[in-house]
N, C-alpha and C positions, 0 to 999 in steps of 0.2 A: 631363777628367773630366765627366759625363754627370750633371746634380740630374735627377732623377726626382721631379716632384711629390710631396708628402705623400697618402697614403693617408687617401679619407675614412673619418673615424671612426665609426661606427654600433654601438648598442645597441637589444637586442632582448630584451624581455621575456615571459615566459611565468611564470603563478602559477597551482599547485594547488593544491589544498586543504591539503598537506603539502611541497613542493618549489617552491622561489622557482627558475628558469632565467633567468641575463640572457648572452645570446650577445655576447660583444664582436667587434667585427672595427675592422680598419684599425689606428690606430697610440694606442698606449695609452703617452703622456709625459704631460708638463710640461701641456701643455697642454689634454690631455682626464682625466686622473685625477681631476681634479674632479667630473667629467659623471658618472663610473663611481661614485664615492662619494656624489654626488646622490642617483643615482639607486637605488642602493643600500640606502641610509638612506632613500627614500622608501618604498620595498619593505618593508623591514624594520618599519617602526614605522608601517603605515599602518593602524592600528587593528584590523586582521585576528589570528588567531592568529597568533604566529609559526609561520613555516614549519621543520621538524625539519630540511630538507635545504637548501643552496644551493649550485646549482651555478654555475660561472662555465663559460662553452663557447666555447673559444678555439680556433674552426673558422678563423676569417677571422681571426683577430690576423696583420697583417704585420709589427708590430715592437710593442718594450718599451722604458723606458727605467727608471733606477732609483726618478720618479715614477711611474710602474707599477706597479712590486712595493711600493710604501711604501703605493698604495689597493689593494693585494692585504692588504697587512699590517693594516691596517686596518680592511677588513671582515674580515678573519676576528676579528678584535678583538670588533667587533662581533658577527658570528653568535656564537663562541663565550659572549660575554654573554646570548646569548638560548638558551644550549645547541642549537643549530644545530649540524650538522657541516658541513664547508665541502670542496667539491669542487672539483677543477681539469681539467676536459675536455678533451680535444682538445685537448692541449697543441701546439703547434708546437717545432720542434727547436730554435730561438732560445731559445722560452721556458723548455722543460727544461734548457738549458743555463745559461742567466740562476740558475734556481730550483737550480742543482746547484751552480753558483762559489758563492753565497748561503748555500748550505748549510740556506737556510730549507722546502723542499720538504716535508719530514716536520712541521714545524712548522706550516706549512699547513693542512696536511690529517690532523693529528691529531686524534684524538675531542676534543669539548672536555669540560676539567677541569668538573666538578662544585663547584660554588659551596660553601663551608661557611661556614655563618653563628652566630657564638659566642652563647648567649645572653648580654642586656643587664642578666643580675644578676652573671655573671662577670666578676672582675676580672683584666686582664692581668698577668701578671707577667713583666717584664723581668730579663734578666739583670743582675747589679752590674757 
């Protein structure tokens, strides 16, 4: 059997006025899904407005592992707190595969919910 060196990992960033773009390529595990969510959360909350769109653009991803979809899961966590909708590009056939066993695909890249905030003169009431 044949190791084929690890694919280096590269991020690439692009910010408009309205659309945060970070191209991932090479191999998104264990040990770069930090890098992606750094860098992500720097993007996200670097005192600009938030961006309405972000897209993630997986031209160059050679592989995933399921520390990959968990900072997949996570920034949308993210965007979606900032009401962001969160895009997934140029998927590779690995990774629509990964995102379809998962079942999280549609979860993804759903509009995000709309925050409802209770006023602080109403009282909760639980059920008995």
């Amino acid at each position: 059997m044949t190791h084929l060196p690890p694919v280096e990992f590269t991020l690439n960033v692009r910010r408009e006025p309205t659309v945060l773009t970070i191209t991932i390529g090479g191999e998104l595990d264990h040990d770069t899904s930090d890098d992606l969510l750094s860098k992500a959360g720097e993007q996200l909350t670097a005192g600009r407005t938030p961006p309405g769109d972000v897209r993630l653009d997986f031209h160059d991803l050679a592989y995933i592992d399921s520390s990959g979809l968990t900072a997949l899961l996570m920034i949308h966590r993210r965007t979606s707190a900032l009401g962001a909708t969160l895009h997934l590009d140029n998927r590779p056939a690995h990774l629509e595969r990964l995102l379809q066993l998962t079942n999280v695909l549609g979860h993804l890249t759903a509009p995000p919910t709309p925050v409802t905030v209770q006023p602080a003169d109403e009282e909760e009431v639980w059920p008995a």
